[in-house]
C-alpha positions in Angstrom: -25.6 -17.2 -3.4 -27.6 -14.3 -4.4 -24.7 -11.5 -3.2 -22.5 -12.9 -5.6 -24.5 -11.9 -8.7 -23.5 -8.3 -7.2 -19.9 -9.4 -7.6 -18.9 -6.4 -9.4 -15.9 -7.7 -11.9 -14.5 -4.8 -13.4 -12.8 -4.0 -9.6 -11.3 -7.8 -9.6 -10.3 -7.4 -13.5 -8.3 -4.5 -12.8 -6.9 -5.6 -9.8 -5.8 -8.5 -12.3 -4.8 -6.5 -14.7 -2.0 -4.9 -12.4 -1.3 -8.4 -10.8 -0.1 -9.6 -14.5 1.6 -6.7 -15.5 3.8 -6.9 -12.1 4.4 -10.5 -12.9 5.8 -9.7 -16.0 7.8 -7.1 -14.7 9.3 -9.1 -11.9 10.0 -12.2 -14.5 12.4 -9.2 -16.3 14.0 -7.1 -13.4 15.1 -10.5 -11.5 15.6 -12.7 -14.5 13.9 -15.5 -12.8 11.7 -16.7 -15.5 8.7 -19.4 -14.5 10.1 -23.1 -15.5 13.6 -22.1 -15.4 15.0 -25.6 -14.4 18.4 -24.1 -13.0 16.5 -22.2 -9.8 15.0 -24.2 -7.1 11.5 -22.8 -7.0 12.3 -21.0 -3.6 14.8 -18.8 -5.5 11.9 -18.1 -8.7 10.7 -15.1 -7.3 7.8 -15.1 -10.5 7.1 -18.6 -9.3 6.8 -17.2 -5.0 4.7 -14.1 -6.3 2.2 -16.4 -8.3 1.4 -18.7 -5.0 1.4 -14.8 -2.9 -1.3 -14.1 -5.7 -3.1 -17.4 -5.2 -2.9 -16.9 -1.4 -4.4 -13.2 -1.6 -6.6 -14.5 -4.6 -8.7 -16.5 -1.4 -7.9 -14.4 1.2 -9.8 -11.8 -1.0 -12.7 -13.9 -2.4 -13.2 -15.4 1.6 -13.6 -11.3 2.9 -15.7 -10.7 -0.4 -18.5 -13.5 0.8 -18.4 -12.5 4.4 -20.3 -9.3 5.1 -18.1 -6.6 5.7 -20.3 -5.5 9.1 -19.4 -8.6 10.5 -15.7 -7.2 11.1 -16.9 -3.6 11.9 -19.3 -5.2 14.9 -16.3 -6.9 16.0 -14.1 -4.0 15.7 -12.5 -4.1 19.3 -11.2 -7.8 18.7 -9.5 -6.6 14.7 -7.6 -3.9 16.7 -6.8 -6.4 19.3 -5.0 -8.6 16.5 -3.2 -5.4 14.7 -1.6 -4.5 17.7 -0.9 -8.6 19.2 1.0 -8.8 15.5 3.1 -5.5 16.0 4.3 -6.7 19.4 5.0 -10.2 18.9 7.2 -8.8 15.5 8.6 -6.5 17.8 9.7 -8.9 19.9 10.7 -11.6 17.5 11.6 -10.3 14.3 15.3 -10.2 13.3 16.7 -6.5 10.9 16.2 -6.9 7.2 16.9 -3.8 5.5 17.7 -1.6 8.5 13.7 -2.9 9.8 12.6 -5.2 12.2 9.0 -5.6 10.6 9.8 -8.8 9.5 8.9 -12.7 10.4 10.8 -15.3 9.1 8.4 -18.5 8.6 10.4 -21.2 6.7 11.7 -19.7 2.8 8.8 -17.0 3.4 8.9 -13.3 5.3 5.9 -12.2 6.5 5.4 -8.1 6.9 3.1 -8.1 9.8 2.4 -4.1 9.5 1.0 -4.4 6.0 -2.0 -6.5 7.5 -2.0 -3.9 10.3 -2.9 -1.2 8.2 -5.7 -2.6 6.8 -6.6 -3.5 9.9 -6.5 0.3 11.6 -9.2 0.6 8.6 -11.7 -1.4 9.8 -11.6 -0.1 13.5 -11.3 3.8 12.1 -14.6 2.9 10.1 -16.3 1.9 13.5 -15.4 4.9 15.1 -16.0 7.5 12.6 -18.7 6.1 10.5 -21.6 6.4 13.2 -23.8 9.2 13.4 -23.5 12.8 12.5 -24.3 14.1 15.8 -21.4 12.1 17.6 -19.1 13.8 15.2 -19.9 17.0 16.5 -17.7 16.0 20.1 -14.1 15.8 20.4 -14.7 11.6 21.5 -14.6 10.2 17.9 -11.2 12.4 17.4 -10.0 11.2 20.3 -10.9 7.4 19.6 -9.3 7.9 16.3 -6.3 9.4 17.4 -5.5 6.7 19.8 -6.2 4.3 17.2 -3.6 5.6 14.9 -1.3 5.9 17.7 -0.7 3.0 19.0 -0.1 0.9 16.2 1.8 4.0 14.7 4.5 3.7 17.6 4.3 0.0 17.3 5.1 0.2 13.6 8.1 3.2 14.0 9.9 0.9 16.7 10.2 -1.4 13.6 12.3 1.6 11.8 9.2 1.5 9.1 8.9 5.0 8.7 7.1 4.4 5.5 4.2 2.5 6.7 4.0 4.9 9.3 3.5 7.5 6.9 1.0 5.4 5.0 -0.9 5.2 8.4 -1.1 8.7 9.3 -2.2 9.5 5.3 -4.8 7.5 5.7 -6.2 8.4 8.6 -6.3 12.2 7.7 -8.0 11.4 4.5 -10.6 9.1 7.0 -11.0 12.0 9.0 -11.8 14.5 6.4 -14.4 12.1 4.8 -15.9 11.1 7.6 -16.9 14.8 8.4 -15.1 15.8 11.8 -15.4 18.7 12.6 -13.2 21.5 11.8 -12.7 23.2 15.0 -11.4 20.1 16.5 -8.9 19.6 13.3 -7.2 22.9 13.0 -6.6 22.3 17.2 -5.6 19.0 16.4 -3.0 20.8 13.4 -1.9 23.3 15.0 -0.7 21.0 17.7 0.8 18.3 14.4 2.9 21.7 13.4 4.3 22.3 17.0 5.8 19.3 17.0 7.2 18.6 13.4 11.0 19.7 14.8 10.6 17.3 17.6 9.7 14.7 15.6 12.7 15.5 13.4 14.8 15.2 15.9 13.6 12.1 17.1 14.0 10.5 13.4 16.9 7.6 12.9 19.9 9.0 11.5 19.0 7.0 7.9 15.6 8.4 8.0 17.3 11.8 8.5 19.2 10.8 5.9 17.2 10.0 3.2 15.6 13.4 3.5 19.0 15.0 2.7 19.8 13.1 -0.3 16.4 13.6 -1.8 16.9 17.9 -1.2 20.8 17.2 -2.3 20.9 14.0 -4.4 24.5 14.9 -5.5 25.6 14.8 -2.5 27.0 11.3 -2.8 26.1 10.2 -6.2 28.2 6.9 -5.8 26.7 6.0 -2.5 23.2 7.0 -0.9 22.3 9.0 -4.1 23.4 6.2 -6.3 20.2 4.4 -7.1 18.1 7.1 -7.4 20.4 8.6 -10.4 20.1 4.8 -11.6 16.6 5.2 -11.4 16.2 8.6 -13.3 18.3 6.9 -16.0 16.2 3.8 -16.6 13.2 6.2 -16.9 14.4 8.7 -19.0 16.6 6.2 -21.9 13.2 4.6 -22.0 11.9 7.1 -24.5 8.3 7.0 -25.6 7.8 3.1 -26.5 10.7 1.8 -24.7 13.8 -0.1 -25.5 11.3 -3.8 -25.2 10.7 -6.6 -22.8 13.8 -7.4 -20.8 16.1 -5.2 -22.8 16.4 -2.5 -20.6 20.3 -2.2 -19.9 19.8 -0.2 -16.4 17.8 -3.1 -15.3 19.1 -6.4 -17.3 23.0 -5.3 -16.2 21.9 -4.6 -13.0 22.9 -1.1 -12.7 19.5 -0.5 -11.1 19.5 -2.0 -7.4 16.3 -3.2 -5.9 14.7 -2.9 -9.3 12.3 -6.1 -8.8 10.9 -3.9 -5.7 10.8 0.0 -5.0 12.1 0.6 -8.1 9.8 -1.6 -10.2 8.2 1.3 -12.2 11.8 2.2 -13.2 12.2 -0.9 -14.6 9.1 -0.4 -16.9 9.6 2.7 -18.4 13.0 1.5 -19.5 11.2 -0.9 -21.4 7.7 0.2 -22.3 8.4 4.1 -22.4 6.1 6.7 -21.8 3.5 5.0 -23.3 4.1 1.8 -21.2 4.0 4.2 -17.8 0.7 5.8 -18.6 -1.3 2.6 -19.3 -0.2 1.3 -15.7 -1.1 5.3 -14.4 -4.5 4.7 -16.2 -5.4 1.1 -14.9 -4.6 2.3 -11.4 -6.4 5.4 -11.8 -9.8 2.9 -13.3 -9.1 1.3 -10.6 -9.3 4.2 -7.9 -12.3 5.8 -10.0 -14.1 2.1 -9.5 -13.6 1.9 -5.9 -14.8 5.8 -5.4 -18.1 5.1 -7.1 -18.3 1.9 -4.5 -17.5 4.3 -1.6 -20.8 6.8 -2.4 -23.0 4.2 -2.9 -21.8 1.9 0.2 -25.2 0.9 2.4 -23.8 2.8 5.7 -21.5 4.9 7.0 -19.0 2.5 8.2 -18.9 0.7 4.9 -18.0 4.1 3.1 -15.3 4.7 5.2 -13.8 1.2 4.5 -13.9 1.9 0.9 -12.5 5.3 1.1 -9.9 4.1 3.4 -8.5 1.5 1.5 -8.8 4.0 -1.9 -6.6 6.4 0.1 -4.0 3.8 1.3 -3.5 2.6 -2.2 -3.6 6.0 -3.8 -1.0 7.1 -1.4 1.4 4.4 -1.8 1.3 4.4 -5.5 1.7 8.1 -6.2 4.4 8.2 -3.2 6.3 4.7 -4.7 6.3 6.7 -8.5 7.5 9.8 -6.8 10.2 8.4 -5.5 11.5 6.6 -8.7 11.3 10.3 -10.6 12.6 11.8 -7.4 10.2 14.1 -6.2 9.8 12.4 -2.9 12.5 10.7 -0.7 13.2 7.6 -0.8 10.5 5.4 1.6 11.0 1.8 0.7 6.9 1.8 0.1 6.3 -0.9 -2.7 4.2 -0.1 -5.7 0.7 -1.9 -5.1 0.2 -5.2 -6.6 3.1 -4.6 -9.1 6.5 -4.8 -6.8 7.5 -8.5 -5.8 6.6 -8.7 -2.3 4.2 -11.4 -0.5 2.9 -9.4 2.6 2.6 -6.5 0.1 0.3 -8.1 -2.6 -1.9 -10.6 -0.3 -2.3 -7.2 2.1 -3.6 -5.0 -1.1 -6.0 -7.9 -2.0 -7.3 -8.2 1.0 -8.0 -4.4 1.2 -9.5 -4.8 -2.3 -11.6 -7.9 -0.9 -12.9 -5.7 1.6 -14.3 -3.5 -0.8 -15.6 -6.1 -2.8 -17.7 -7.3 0.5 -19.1 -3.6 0.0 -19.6 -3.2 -3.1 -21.7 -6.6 -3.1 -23.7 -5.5 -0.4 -25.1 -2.4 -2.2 -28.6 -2.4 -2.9 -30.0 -3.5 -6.5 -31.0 -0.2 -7.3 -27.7 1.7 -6.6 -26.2 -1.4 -8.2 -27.1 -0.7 -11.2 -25.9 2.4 -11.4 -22.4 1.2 -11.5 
């Protein structure tokens, strides 16, 4: 009982704070409110994100009591379980939005990649966070590279290009932290470069696609381009304080498609304004702050690399989810952390946050109180 007087709260407040805030925001771009007697309860998307929430809510207090070195000793068996969830959804899954990452388990889908990622976390931590002197050979790279690999060719045989990014983002950021060398990473660059047109080529037509319409948006602004001019709309008639709670007309007339998702911050600035968009900016970025002080004062290597990881991943697929909704990214289907409905989404970003919990409960009582 004594780690849990380490449990440091202003990590699982913000992480609450965001949790509510997309639970408002959900109740508004679906209007689905809690207790409305005409939905079955299967259909109250507020209602399914609130047991999601209570799902990741133990999920996250479970990894938070068990100490985090227990998974990195049993690294090989976590990376075991990534990749026996990518195949068997491989296999199984049925297309739901042009991807097969999906498993249908009665009312619910479950995103097995979203776990995956986290996952690839752990076992990158394991490889890269021992000691200095094994950095300075090419076998950590090359550990690390096939543990991006495999789960990254897994995961684009899905057509989920945008986890697939997420994967690779995070493990560059890993790398860098962890200290690799440089004269292995410009080799290992200059070989990413050479094949950047092959990859292109290789890309689905729709991923092609999506590139096309974000460099020409008016292209077909009645078709691909559509939502994203919805988008830009809801954000900009939004103003400074917005037009209120569920009065946003992009939104409320459903102009704005998948607004309850991906397009979730749209929906907000419609409503809130400016001002309503930079207090969710702010409590993610106290949130990111939070988790960078727990990353330089993590006991060991391995437990750095965790928290830095799992900052990365959510920094990543936050500022790429809002870039996309003011269009200066293509469109990636990414959700926005803890705010978009989505059940794999939220119960995967808790258990990432859980993970750093188990860290940041483990640091000694000195550096403790420094945070």
């Amino acid at each position: 009982m004594y780690v849990w007087r380490r449990f440091d709260w202003i990590l699982f407040l913000l992480m609450f704070a965001l949790v509510a805030i997309g639970l408002l925001m959900i109740n508004s771009a679906y209007q689905a409110p809690a207790g409305d007697g005409a939905l079955d309860w299967t259909e109250n998307l507020v209602l399914r994100q609130v047991l999601f929430f209570g799902i990741g809510l133990v999920s996250y207090l479970v990894l938070a009591a068990v100490d985090y070195r227990v998974l990195i000793v049993h690294a090989r068996w976590v990376f075991a379980a990534a990749l026996a969830m990518l195949v068997i959804t491989l296999i199984i899954a049925s297309p739901i939005f042009g991807t097969s990452a999906w498993l249908e388990v009665g009312v619910f889908g479950i995103q097995p990649s979203e776990l995956s990622k986290v996952l690839v976390i752990v076992v990158l931590a394991r490889i890269l966070g021992e000691s200095q002197r094994r950095l300075e050979t090419p076998l950590p790279l090359v550990q690390a590279i096939a543990a991006l690999a495999v789960p990254g060719v897994l995961v684009y045989q899905q057509s989920d290009l945008g986890m697939v990014m997420l994967l690779a983002i995070a493990w560059v950021g890993m790398v860098f932290v962890a200290g690799v060398r440089w004269r292995h990473l410009v080799g290992l660059g200059a070989l990413a470069a050479s094949a950047v047109p092959v990859v292109w080529f290789r890309l689905e037509d729709y991923m092609r696609g999506r590139v096309m319409e974000f460099v020409n948006p008016n292209q077909d602004p009645l078709g691909s381009s559509y939502n994203i001019n919805q988008a830009l709309i809801s954000i900009g008639s939004g103003g400074w304080w917005g037009k209120g709670y569920m009065q946003g007309s992009q939104s409320q007339l459903r102009f704005l498609r998948v607004r309850h998702t991906d397009f979730i911050f749209s929906v907000l600035c419609e409503e809130f304004g400016f001002v309503g968009a930079l207090v969710l900016i702010l409590l993610f970025a106290l949130l990111f702050l939070r988790m960078i002080r727990i990353a330089e004062r993590a006991p060991d290597g391995p437990g750095r690399l965790i928290v830095y990881g799992v900052t990365i991943l959510l920094v990543s697929q936050t500022l790429i989810n809002i870039g996309v909704n003011v269009n200066l990214l293509p469109v990636t289907g990414l959700a926005l952390p803890m705010v978009s409905y989505g059940g794999s989404s939220l119960v995967t970003s808790m258990i990432a946050l859980g993970l750093v919990q188990s860290v940041a409960m483990r640091i000694s009582q000195d550096d403790n109180a420094l945070l």
